[in-house]
C-alpha positions in Angstrom: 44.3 123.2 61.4 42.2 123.9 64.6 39.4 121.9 63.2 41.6 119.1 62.6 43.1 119.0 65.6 39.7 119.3 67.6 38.2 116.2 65.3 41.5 114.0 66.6 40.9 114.8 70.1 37.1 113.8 69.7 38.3 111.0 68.0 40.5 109.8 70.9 37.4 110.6 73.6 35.4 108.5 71.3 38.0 105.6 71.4 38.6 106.1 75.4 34.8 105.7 75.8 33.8 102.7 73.9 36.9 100.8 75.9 35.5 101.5 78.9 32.0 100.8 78.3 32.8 97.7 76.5 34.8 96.7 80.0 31.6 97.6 82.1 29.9 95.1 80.1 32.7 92.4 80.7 32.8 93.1 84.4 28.9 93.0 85.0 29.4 89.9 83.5 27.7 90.5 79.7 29.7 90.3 76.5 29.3 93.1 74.4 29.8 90.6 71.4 28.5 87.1 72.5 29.5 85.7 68.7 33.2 87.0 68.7 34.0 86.1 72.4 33.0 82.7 71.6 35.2 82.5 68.3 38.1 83.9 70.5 38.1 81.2 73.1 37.0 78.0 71.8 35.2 75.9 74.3 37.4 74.0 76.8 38.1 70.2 75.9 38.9 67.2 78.8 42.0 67.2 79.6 41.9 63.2 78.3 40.1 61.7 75.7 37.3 59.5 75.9 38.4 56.2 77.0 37.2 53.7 74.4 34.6 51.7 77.0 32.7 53.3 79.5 34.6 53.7 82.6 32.8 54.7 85.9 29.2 53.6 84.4 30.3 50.2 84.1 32.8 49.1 86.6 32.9 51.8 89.0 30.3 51.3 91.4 29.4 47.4 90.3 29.5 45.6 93.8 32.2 43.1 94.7 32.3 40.2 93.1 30.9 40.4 89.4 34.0 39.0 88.4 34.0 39.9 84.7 37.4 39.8 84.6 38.8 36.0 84.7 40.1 35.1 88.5 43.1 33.4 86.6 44.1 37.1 84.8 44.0 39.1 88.5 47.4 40.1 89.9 48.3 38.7 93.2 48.8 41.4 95.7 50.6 39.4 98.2 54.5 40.0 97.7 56.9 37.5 98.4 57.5 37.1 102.2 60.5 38.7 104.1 63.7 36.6 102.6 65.7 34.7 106.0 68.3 36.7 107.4 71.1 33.7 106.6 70.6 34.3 103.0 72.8 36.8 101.8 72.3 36.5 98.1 68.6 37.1 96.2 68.6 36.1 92.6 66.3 36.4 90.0 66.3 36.1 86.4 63.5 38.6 84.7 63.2 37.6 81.0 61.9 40.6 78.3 59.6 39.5 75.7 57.2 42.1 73.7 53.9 41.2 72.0 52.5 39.6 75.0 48.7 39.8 75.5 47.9 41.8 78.2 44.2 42.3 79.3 44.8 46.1 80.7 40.3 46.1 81.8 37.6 43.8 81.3 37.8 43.1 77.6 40.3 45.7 76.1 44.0 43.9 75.5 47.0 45.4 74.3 50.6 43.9 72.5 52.5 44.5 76.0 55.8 44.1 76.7 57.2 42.4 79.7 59.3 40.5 82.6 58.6 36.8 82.6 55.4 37.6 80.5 53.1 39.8 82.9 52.7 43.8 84.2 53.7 44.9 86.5 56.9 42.9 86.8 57.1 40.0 89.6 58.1 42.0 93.0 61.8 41.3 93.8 62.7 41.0 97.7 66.2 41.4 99.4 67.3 42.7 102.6 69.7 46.0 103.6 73.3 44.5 103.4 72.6 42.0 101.3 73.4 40.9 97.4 71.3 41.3 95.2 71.8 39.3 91.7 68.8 39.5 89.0 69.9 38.5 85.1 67.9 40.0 82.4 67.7 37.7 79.5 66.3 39.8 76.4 64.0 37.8 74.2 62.8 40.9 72.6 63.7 42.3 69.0 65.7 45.5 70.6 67.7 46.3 73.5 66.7 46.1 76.6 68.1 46.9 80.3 66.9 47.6 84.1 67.2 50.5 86.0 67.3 50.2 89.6 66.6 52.9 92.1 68.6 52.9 95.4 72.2 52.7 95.6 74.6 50.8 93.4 78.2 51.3 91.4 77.4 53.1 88.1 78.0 49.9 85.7 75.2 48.4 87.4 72.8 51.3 87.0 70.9 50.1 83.7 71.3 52.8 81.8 74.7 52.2 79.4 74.1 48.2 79.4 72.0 47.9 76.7 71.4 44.2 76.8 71.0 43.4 72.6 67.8 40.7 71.4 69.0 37.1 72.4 71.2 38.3 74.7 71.9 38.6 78.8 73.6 40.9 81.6 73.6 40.1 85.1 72.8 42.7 87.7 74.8 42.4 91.0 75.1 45.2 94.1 74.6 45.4 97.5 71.2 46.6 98.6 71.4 49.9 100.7 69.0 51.2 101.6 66.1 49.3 102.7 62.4 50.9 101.8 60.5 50.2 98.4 61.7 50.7 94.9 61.0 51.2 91.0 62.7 48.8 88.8 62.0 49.2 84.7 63.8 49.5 81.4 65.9 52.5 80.3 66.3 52.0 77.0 65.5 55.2 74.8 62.8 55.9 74.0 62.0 55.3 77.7 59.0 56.5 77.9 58.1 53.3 75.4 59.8 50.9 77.0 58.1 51.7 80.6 54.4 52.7 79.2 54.3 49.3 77.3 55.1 47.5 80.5 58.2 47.0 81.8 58.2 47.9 84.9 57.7 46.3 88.9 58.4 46.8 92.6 61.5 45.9 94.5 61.5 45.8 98.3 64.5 45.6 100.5 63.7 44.7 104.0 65.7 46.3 107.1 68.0 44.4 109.0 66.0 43.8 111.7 62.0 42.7 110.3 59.2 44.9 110.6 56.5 43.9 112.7 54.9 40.8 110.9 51.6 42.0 109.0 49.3 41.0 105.4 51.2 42.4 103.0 50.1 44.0 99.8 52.1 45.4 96.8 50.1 48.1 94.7 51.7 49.5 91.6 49.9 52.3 90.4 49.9 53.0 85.9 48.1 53.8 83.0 48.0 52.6 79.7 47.4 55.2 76.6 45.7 53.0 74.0 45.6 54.9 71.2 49.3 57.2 72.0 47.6 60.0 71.9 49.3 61.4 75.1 46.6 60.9 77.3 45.7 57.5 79.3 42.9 55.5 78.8 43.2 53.4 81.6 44.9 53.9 85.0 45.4 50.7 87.4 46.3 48.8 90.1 48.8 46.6 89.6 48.7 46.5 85.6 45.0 45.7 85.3 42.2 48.1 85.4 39.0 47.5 87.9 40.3 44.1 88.7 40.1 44.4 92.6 36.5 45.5 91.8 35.4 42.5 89.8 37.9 40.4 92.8 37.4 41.9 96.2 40.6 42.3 98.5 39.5 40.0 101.5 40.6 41.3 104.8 39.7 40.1 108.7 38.4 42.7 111.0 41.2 44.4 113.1 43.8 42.4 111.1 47.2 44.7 110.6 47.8 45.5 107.1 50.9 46.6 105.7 50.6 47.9 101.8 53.2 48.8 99.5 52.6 51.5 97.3 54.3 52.1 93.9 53.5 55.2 91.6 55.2 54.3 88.1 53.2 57.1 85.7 54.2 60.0 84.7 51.4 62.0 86.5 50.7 62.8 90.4 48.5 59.7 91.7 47.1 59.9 95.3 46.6 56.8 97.2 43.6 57.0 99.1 41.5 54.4 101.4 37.9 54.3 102.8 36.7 54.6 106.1 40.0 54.7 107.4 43.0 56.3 108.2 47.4 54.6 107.6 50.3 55.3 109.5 52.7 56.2 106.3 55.8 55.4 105.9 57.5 57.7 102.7 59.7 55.8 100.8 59.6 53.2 102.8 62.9 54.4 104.3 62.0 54.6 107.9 60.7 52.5 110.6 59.0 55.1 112.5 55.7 56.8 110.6 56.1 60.3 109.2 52.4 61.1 109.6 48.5 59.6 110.2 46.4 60.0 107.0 44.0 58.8 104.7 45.8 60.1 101.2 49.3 60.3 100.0 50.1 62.7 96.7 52.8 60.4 94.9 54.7 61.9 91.8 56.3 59.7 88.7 58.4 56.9 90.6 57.7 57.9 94.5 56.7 55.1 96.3 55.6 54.7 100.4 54.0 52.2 103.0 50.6 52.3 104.1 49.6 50.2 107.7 46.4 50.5 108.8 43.6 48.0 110.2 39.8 47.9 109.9 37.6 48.5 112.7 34.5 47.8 111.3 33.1 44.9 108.7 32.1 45.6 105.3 32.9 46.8 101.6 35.7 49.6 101.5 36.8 51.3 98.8 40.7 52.3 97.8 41.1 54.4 95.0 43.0 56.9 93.4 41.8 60.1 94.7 42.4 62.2 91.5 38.2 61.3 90.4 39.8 60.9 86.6 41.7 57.9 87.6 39.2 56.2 89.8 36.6 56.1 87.3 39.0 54.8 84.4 40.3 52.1 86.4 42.4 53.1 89.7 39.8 51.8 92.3 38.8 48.5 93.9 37.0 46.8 96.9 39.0 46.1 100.1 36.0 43.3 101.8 36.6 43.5 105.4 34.7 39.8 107.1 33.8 40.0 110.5 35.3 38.5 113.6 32.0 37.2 114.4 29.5 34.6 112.0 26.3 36.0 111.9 22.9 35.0 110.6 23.4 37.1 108.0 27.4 37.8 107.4 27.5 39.8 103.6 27.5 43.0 104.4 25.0 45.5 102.8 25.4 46.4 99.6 27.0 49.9 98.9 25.4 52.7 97.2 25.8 51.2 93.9 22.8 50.5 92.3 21.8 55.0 93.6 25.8 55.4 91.3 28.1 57.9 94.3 30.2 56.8 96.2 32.3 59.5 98.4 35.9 60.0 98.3 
């Protein structure tokens, strides 16, 4: 019995011992069993899967103005201006249709679905105090609605009128409060509805204007090509890279006032060049919360960007998550000088050398 009991206890030594050498190796950084540690943890895949083009070797660093992508197919920027104060009623009529050809990057087109045939949806405009009045005419082959943010009664929130294929419903509230919004379907599944493209950007003014300024609209997406869960494509304004192949033109020291519009379901960060913005979150204030050059935006946050440039020349604005930038959430603000000179294009950025900084 003694020996028994002794050739336990030596067995449990023996046990103890080979633990903590086999954690000595670990911590000095050696694996005591290079083949099993790699069974055990598999090596570490992308987060997202390789986007079916090339992304940053072929568009990201190509110098303003290659225009691969057709002027005709670029999304106008420029919202709609600031409606008059005597008009106390804004109507529109946004009209679903699905199957529509929709160029998401230079090349690669997807079956979208959309208001009045494009993505993002056109920007709708109103002022504080106001009525707004937008009719949805469904042209689709299932129900359809729109979900406005902001306040409004509950049978005008989008979510219970499901508006049936060949049919209409007419939106009508007050707009309160002013700042920028997310309008997009809500019929289930959602996420279907929104990621095939039917979505836009609503902004109410305040009573009294802001400061006049060049106004841009940005809506920030993705598009997941192959509904695998992860996006192939991220974008400004429903097209990937097109304010790379078209330049943003901009005049030295001229006041620009940019609306910003995150509609995916992942954190984007705005993020501009060579400059800093005044930002506005939410667009619910007329005073700036804060001087920066990047904004974190979750699914459906939106804010206002003001900046000017000081200096002429080719300025990036991207999203500063790297992923996003070089699959398609980057372009080319193109700042012209005050002054004509001899020479007036402005050297070429590191493009050809492939960095550019953040």
């Amino acid at each position: 019995m003694q020996a028994a009991k002794m050739t336990r206890a030596q067995y449990g030594v023996l046990i103890a011992a080979m633990a903590l050498a086999a954690a000595a190796l670990v911590w000095m950084g050696q694996s005591p069993d290079p083949a099993a540690a790699s069974q055990a943890q598999p090596p570490t895949q992308g987060h997202h899967a390789p986007p079916p083009t090339k992304g940053s070797e072929t568009f990201q660093f190509t110098y303003p103005d290659q225009k691969r992508l057709p002027a005709e197919l670029v999304f106008d920027p420029t919202p709609p201006p600031p409606p008059p104060k005597d008009k106390k009623v804004h109507e529109y009529t946004l009209v679903v249709e699905e199957g529509v050809e929709h160029e998401v990057a230079p090349g690669i087109k997807i079956a979208a679905w959309t208001f009045n045939g494009q993505v993002p949806g056109p920007i709708l405009r109103g002022r504080e105090g106001d009525v707004m009045r937008i009719t949805l005419v469904n042209k689709g082959t299932q129900p359809h609605t729109i979900h406005f943010h902001g306040v409004h009664p509950a049978q005008m929130d989008g979510v219970f009128e499901l508006v049936p294929p060949g049919g209409s419903f007419t939106y009508e509230f007050v707009a309160n409060p002013y700042g920028v919004f997310p309008y997009h379907c809500h019929s289930n599944p959602a996420s279907k509805h929104i990621h095939n493209g039917l979505y836009g950007m609503m902004i109410i003014d305040p009573r009294e204007d802001r400061p006049p300024m060049r106004e841009l609209s940005m809506v920030m997406s993705a598009f997941d090509l192959d509904r695998d869960g992860d996006a192939d494509f991220y974008a400004w304004n429903g097209r990937a890279f097109q304010y790379a192949d078209h330049p943003i033109d901009l005049q030295q020291g001229e006041p620009v006032r940019m609306y910003v519009l995150n509609i995916f379901e992942e954190m984007m960060a705005p993020h501009i060049h060579g400059n800093m913005f005044q930002l506005y979150r939410s667009g619910t204030s007329t005073k700036p919360h804060e001087l920066t050059d990047v904004v974190s935006l979750g699914i459906a946050e939106r804010a206002i960007l003001e900046f000017k440039y000081d200096y002429p020349g080719p300025y990036m604005f991207q999203c500063h998550f790297s992923e996003h930038m070089e699959l398609g959430l980057m372009g080319w603000f193109r700042v012209n000088g005050t002054e004509k000179k001899a020479d007036a294009s402005p050297a070429k950025p590191a493009a050809a050398a492939g960095h550019a900084g953040h």
